[in-house]
C-alpha positions in Angstrom: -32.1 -3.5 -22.5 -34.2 -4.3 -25.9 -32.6 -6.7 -28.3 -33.8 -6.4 -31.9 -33.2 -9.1 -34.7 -30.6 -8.2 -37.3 -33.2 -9.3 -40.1 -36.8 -10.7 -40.6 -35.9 -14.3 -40.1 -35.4 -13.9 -35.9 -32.8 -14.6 -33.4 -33.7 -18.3 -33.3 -30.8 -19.5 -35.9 -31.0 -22.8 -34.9 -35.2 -23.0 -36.2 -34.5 -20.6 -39.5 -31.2 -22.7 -40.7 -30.8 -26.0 -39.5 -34.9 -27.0 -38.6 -35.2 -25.7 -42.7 -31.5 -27.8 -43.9 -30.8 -24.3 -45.1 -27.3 -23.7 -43.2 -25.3 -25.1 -45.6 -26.6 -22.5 -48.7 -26.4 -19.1 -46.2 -22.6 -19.8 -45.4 -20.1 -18.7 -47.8 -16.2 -18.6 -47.0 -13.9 -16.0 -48.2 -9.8 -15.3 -48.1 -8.3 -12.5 -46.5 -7.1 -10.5 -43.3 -9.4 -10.8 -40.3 -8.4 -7.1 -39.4 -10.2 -5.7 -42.7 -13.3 -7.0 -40.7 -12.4 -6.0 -37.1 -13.4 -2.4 -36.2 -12.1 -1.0 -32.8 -12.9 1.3 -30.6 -10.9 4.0 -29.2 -10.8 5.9 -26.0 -8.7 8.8 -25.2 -8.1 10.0 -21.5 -6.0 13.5 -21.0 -3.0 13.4 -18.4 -5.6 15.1 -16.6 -7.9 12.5 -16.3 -4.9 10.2 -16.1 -3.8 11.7 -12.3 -7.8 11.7 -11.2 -8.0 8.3 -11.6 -4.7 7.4 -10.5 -5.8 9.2 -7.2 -9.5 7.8 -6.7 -8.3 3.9 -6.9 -6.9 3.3 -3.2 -6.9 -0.3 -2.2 -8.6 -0.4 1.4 -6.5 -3.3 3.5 -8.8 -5.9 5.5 -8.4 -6.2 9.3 -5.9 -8.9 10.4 -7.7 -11.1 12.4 -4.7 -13.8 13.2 -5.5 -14.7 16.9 -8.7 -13.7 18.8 -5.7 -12.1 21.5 -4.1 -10.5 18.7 -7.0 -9.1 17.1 -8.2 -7.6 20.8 -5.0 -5.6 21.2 -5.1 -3.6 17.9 -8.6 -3.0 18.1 -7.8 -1.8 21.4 -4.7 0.6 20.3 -6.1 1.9 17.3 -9.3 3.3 19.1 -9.9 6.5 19.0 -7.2 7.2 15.7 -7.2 9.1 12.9 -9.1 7.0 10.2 -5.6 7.2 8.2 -3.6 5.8 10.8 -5.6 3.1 10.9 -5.5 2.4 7.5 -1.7 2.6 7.4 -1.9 0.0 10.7 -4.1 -2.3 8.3 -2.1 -1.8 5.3 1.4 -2.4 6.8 0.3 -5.8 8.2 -1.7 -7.0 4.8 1.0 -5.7 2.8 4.4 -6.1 4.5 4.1 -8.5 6.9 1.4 -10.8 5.4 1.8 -10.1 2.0 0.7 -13.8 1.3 1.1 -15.2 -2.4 1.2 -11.5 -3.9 4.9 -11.6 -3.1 6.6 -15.0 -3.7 10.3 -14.1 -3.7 11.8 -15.0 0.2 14.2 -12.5 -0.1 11.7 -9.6 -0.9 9.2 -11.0 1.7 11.9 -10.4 4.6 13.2 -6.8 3.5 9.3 -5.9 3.3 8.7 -7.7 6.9 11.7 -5.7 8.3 10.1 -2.1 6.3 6.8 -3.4 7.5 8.3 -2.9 11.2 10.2 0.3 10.8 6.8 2.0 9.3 5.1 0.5 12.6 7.9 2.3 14.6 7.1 5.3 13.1 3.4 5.3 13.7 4.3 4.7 17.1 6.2 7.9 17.5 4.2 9.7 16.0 0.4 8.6 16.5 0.6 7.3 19.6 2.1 7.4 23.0 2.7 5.6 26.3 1.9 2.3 26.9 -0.6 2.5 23.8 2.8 2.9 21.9 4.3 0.2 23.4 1.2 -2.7 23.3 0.9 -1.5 19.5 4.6 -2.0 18.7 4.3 -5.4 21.1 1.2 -6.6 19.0 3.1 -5.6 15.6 5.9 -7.7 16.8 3.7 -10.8 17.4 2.5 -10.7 14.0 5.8 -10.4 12.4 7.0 -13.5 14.6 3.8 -15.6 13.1 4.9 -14.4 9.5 8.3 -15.5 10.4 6.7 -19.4 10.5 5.3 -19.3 7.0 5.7 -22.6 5.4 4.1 -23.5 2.0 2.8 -27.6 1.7 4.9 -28.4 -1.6 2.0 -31.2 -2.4 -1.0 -28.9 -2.8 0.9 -25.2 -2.3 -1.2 -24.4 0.6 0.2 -21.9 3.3 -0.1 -22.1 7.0 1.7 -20.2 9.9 2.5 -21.6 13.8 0.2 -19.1 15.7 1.1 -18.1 19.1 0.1 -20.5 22.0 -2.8 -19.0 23.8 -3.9 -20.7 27.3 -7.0 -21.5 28.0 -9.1 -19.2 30.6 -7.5 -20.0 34.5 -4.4 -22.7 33.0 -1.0 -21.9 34.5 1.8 -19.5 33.2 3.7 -22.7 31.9 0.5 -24.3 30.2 1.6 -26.0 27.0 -0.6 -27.3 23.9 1.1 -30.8 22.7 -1.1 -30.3 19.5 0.3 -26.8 18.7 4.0 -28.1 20.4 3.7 -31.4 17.6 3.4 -28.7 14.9 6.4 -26.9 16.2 8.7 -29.4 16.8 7.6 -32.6 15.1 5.4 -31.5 11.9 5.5 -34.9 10.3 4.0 -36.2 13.3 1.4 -33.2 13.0 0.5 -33.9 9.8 -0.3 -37.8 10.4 -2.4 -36.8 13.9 -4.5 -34.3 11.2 -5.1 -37.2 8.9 -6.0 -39.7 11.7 -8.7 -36.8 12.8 -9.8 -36.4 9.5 -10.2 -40.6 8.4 -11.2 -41.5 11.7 -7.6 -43.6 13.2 -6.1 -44.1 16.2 -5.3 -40.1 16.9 -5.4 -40.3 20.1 -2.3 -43.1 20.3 -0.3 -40.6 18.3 -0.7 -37.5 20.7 -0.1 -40.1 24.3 3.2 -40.8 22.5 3.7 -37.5 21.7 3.2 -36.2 24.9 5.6 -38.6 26.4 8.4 -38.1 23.9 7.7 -34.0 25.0 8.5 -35.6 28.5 11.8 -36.4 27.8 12.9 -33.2 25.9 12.7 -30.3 27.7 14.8 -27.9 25.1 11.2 -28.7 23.1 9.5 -26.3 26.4 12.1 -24.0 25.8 12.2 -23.6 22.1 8.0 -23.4 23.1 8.1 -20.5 25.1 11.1 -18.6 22.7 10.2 -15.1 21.7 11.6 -14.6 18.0 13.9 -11.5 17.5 14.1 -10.0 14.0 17.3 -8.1 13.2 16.5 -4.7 11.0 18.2 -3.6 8.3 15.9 -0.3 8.5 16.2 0.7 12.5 18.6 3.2 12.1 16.5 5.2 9.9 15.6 8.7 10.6 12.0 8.7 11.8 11.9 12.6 13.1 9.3 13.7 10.6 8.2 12.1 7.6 10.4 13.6 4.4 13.5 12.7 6.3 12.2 9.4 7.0 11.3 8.8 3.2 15.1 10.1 1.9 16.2 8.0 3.9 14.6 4.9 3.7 15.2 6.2 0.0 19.5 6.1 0.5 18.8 2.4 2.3 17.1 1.3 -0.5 19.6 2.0 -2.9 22.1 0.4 -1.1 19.8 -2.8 -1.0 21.1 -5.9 -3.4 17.7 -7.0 -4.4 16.6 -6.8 -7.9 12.9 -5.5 -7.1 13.9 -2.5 -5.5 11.0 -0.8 -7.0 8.5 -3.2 -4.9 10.2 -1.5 -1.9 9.7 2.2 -3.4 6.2 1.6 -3.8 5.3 0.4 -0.4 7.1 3.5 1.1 5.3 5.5 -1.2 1.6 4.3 -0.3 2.5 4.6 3.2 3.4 8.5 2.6 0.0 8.5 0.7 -2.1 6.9 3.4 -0.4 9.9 6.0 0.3 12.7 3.7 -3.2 14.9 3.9 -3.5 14.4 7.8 
């Protein structure tokens, strides 16, 4: 890229105005509307060119990672798919189930969680089989449990989920982590044990104490070791083939109370999108 000067003195302003005390006699002021001065551009795209670009932009969803178990079992099921099932396994998790800060309303988070599921149903039925079907609906349902644990810090805004307890290679069955059991049960006490880590106190005090409180409460084992089950306001939906699943996800939606009904249209759309040319 060349840059030319706009007249003989230069680009250096600063060493033709103010190294010569000149400034002052090249400024002059004048009155009027800014917009006599301001000259715009214009560009013009045709509905044509409107619907192309409309249909090149598609957002491509990052893998979920979440757990190192978690992430093993849908690399696992999704092997050997067609590149847009994959993309719709990707995009339901980013999108409905961790939709993160993109979708702060509570109530919208949950109805998209619940869609989220319903859309992983279908895939199921449709894209894959067997036990395949089943570890990828399992695995789904793990996720959807973790989003279930969002909580946001109202000091510093920062989100964090209860991930699932994984043992360690050769512990038993009933192998339980008092550090990830403290953040279930006793977050306050979690918190303080992170900042003890962090500033160098007694940590280790806080977890022996903890561990012989957990002693004494054994509902704290069970509420461990509880599997979370999400009620659906979408199961009974009609998942034979794809147009009568989108009417009728369509009638359930209108029959929803939330005022962003809309956000729900267009995830049901995309998902159509992401399937539509297989």
């Amino acid at each position: 890229m060349n840059i030319r000067s706009i007249d003989n003195r230069g680009m250096n302003l600063y060493r033709n105005y103010a190294s010569e005390n000149r400034l002052q006699n090249e400024l002059n002021f004048v009155t009027g509307n800014i917009s006599e001065h301001v000259y715009r551009d214009i560009l013009e795209i045709s509905p044509e060119g409107r619907q192309l670009a409309a249909g090149a932009i598609q957002h491509h969803a990052l893998p979920y990672y979440g757990t190192a178990e978690i992430y093993q079992s849908l690399q696992e099921v999704m092997e050997g798919l067609e590149p847009e099932v994959k993309e719709a396994i990707h995009h339901l998790i980013q999108a409905n189930l961790m939709p993160d800060g993109s979708v702060a309303n509570p109530e919208d988070r949950v109805a998209l969680l619940e869609m989220g599921l319903i859309q992983a149903r279908y895939l199921a039925e449709h894209y894959l089989s067997g036990d395949r079907a089943a570890r990828f609906l399992e695995t789904i349902d793990k996720i959807a449990a973790i989003a279930q644990t969002r909580t946001v810090d109202p000091d510093t805004g920062a989100v964090s989920y209860l991930t699932p307890f994984q043992r360690p290679e050769g512990a038993p069955e009933d192998y339980i982590n008092h550090g990830e059991l403290m953040r279930l049960v006793e977050p306050e006490t979690y918190k303080k044990l992170h900042e003890q880590i962090i500033q160098g106190g007694d940590w280790a005090r806080t977890l022996v104490d903890f561990v012989i409180r957990a002693a004494e409460h054994p509902e704290w084992r069970e509420r461990y070791f509880q599997e979370v089950t999400i009620e659906n306001r979408y199961q009974e939906a009609n998942r034979s083939e794809m147009a009568s699943f989108l009417k009728d996800m369509e009638r359930l939606i209108q029959q929803e109370t939330l005022a962003n009904r809309d956000l729900l249209r267009q995830n049901m759309a995309y998902f159509f999108k992401l399937l539509e040319k297989m």
